[in-house]
Residue, then its C-alpha position, 0 to 999 in steps of 0.5 A: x968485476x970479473x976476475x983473471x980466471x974467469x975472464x980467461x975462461x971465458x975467452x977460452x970458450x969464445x975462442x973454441x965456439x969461433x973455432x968450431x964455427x969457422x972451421x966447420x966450412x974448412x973441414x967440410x972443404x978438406x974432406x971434400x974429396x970430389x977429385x976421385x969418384x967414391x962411386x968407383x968400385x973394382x967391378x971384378x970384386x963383385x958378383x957378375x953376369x955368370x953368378x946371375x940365377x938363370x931359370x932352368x928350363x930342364x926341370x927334372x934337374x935342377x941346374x943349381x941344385x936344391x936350395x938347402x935341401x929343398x926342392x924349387x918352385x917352378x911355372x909352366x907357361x903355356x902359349x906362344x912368345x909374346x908373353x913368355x919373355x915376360x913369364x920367364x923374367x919373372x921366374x928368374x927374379x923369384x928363383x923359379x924354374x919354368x916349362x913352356x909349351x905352345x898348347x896345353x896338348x903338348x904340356x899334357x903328353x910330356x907330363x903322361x911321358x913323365x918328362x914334367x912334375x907338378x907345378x905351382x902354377x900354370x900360366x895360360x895365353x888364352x890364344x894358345x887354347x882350343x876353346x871349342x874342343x872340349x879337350x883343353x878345358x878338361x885339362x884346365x878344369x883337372x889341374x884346377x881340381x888337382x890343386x894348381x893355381x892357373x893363371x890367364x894373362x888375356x881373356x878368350x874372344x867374348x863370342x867364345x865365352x858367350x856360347x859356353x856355360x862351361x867356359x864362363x863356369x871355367x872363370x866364375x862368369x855369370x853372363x855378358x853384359x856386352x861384347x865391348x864398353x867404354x868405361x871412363x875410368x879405372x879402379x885399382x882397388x887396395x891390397x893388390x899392388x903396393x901402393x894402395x888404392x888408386x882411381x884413375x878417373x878425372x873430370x877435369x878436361x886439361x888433367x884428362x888429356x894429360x893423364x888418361x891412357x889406360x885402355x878403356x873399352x872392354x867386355x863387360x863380365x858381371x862374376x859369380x858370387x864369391x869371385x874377388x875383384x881388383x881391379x875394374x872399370x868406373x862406368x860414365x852412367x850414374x845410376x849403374x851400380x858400383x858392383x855392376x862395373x866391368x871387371x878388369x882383374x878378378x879371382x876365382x877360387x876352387x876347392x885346392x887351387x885358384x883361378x885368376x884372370x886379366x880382361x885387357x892388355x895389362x900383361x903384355x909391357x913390362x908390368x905384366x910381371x908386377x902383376x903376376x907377383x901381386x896375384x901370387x900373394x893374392x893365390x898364396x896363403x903368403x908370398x915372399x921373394x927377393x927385391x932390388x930395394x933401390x929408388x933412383x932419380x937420374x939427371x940426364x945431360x947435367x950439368x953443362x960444362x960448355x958456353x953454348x946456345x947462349x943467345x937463345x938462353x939469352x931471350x929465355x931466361x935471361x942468362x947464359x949456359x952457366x947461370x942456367x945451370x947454376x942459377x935455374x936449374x940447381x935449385x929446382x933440381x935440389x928442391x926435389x932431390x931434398x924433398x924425397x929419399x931417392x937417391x941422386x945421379x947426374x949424368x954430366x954432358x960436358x958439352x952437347x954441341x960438339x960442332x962449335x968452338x965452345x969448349x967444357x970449362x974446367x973451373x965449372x967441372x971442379x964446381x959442380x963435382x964439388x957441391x954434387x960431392x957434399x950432397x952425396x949425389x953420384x956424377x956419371x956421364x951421359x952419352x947424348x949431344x944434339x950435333x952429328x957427333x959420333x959416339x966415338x968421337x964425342x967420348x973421346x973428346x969427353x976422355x981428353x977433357x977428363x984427363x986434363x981436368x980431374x985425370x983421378x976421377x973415373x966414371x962409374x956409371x953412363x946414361x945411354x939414352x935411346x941407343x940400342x944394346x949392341x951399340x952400347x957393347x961396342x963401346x964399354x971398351x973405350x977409354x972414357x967408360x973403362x971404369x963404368x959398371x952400369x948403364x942406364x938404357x931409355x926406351x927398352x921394350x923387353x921385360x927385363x927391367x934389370x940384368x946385365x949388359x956384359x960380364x962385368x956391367x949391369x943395365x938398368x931401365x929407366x921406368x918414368x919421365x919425371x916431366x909426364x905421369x900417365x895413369x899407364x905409367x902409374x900402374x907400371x910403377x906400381x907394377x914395378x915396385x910391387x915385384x922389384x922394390x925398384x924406380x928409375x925415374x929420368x929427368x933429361x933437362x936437354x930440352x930446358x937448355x935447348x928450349x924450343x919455346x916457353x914450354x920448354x923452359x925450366x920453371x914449367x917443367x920443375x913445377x910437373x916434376x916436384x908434383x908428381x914425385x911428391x905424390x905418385x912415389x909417396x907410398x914407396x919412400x920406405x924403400x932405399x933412396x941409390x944412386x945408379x952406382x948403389x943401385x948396381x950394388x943391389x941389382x947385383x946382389x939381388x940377381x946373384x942370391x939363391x934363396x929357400x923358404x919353409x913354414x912350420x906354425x907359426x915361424x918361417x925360416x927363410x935361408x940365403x946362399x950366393x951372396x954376403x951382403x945385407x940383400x931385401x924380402x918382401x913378405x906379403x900376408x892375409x891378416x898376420x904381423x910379424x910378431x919378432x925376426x931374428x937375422x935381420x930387421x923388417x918394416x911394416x910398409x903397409x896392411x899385411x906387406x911387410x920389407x925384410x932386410x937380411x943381414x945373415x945367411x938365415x932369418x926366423x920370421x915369427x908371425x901372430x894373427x890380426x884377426x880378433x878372436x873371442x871367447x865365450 
């Protein structure tokens, strides 16, 4: 017989386990503070567009002064302006300066007239040299011999380097195999882009055509001994050597400096400053520069807010707009969200026909503002629609919908799809993007992968379509998170609400999405997962940081000034760990990478060999 005390206590228990359980959901409901946006942040409270470090082409003064005392890196770009905007952007992002000339004569009498200094590193547009005069290739061959590492974006015509032992001697090339091959694959070899090794290559003929754009037809160089590849073409014949295939991206080294070389066109997108910061560190007895650190999927046109298109809905997946949306789309969409560490933004379409009479819902609005909130997922705005809706007219239709249905709620970031920047600029200032402080821009074809658009606004480029992943976009990536620690990946789930066909409907596309997330940014889930709001927050303090670095021993000393805030390294080395940090904490990414998060003004870096050594 259980006694008064313990009958007692037990109901005691009982009731406060009930409690605990019951008032789980109630809680989690009350500080389910959907109806203002925690994304929303005074952009005047952070760095803007006039603390950015811009590259200072005057480099006899250095415009910001020295970094704590120390002098600044800077580049010189010889060639013309198809590869400088590429160049330069990767200086600004290392907080480099830079000189550009348009012939190695020009960079010649400036530095005889004492308007240049000695740079790190030259980077050449082979175009913009005179390879039959023997003039350019002596300076070449001096600046190699004085010590400076000298860069080729593209390689001279092939008929030029077969008529010139020199030349040929110039980038470690023993002979020309053919003037033009076609290679069937591409290798990317282990250690140059983070990532790891990748083979480009596939027997499947579906998995072909869905993948394969790398450029593959090339000349065939076989290299001098003692000539280090990276990357190189995977020949259809078998009974040709591995080590005979054509090389793609290769190193030469001389007594004091470093030649590398790039046979194609890989220089020539966005992920030519990728490549430039992964020969660095190849170049370098080690590298170490800022990154954005922030990994982000953007959902574009999600959710829908409106009844419409119901009848094709209909025949397609049995349901209207609503259960589309709710039913189909968010558990694909969660599914994937749930599987990675990338950080999530939806970009609301409140409608996307604005022609009909079928309005925004506002129940659906609180609804999904509400379960987006508690799975700490941003809702930003998208600016598309499939009607001849004005821009204007739509966000002002989207602005009154607001106001009504959630007026505390203010938007901090716009997807702007395809729209170019001057449009974009015209309408920051109406009332539906007053609060927004970055923008999310498709189809950019400049270098600049992030900046800003105005004073107070940052822009972002999305960088792959989460639907289709070629070999090309592969590298980009690669590219990208090698030089930036930064992925955009967009998920416009338009064509799944207006599907044409059964191509377009959402089951085909999510099992494409899920897939290649999964495996294409498998190596880089050690970077932080954002939404585009967070990401602002680190592009900001990544383009607003100055920094320095100096090495005695075996410890490296590395001082931040512009900013407060915890900002990221990457540290790449040859054969060395790091062995302890004080000032902040780091992450082994992969052999020899290392991810340095700073949270003071100064961090000490001590380093220990990985190379076994013994004693007899």
């Amino acid at each position: 017989m259980i006694s008064r005390r313990n009958y007692f206590a037990v109901t005691i228990v009982m009731f406060i386990i009930f409690f605990m359980f019951l008032s789980t959901g109630v809680i989690t409901e009350v500080w389910n503070d959907y109806e203002t946006n925690s994304y929303s942040e005074d952009s005047g409270e952070l760095p803007g567009k006039s603390q950015v470090y811009t590259v200072n082409r005057d480099i006899n003064r250095d415009i910001r002064g020295d970094v704590q005392g120390h002098s600044r890196d800077y580049i010189v770009y010889v060639g013309g302006k198809e590869m400088e905007e590429a160049v330069e952007v990767w200086a600004s992002y290392t907080k480099k300066n830079m000189a550009s000339y348009i012939s190695l004569t020009q960079y010649e009498q400036a530095e005889r007239r004492g308007e240049d200094r000695v740079p790190s590193m030259l980077v050449v547009d082979s175009d913009h040299v005179r390879w039959e005069e023997g003039e350019d290739l002596e300076y070449l061959e001096k600046y190699l011999d004085t010590g400076i590492d000298v860069v080729f974006c593209n390689m001279p015509d092939t008929s030029v380097i077969k008529k010139s032992r020199r030349i040929r001697k110039l980038f470690g090339i023993h002979n020309v195999k053919a003037e033009s091959t076609t290679v069937n694959g591409v290798h990317l070899y282990d250690g140059f882009l983070l990532g790891g090794e990748a083979v480009y290559l596939t027997t499947d003929k579906k998995e072909q055509k869905k993948r394969q754009d790398m450029d593959l037809t090339l000349p065939w160089y076989k290299l001098e001994a003692g000539t280090e590849v990276y990357m190189k073409g995977i020949m259809k014949e078998k009974d040709i050597e591995s080590e005979e295939y054509p090389v793609i991206i290769w190193k030469k080294n001389y007594r004091g400096a470093c030649l590398m070389a790039v046979n194609g066109r890989y220089m020539e997108d966005f992920g030519g400053i990728g490549i430039l910061s992964a020969m660095v560190a190849q170049m370098e007895l080690y590298d170490l520069y800022p990154i954005v650190n922030a990994q982000s999927m953007v959902i574009a046109d999600y959710p829908v807010l409106s009844r419409e298109n119901e009848e094709r809905l209909m025949n397609v997946y049995s349901r209207n707009m609503q259960g589309v949306v709710r039913d189909v789309l968010w558990p694909g969409i969660m599914t994937v969200y749930r599987g990675n560490k990338m950080g999530l933004s939806c970009m609301m379409a409140p409608q996307l026909n604005y022609e009909d009479e079928m309005l925004p819902d506002q129940e659906q609005l609180h609804y999904y503002a509400k379960n987006l909130n508690k799975e700490d997922t941003e809702v930003g705005l998208s600016g598309l629609n499939i009607s001849d809706t004005q821009i204007r007219e739509k966000l002002a239709a989207d602005y009154e919908f607001m106001c009504e249905a959630l007026p505390d709620y203010h938007f901090a970031s716009f997807y702007a799809g395809s729209m170019e920047e001057d449009e974009i600029k015209a309408i920051m200032a109406e009332d539906a993007l007053a609060s927004v402080r970055t923008v999310i821009e498709k189809d950019r074809k400049d270098d600049e992968i992030v900046g800003y658009l105005t004073e107070r606004a940052t822009k972002q480029k999305v960088l792959s379509d989460g639907f289709t992943h070629t070999y090309r976009d592969d590298l980009r990536i690669r590219c990208v998170e090698t030089m930036l620690g930064y992925t955009n990946i967009l998920i416009d789930v338009t064509d799944a609400v207006y599907p044409e066909d059964e191509a377009d409907s959402w089951e085909k596309l999510a099992e494409d999405l899920n897939w290649n997330i999964q495996n294409y940014w498998k190596g880089f889930r050690e970077f932080q997962g954002a939404t585009a709001s967070e990401s602002d927050e680190y592009i900001r303090r990544f383009l607003a940081l100055d920094y320095s670095q100096q090495r005695e021993g075996k410890e490296i000393r590395l001082q931040v000034t512009g900013i407060q805030e915890p900002v990221w390294f990457i540290l790449r080395t040859h054969n060395e760990e790091i062995d302890r940090m004080e000032g902040g904490f780091y992450t082994k990414l992969e052999d020899d990478v290392f991810l340095l998060e700073l949270e003071e003004a100064e961090a000490v870096i001590t380093m220990k060999s990985t190379v076994l050594t013994y004693e007899y």
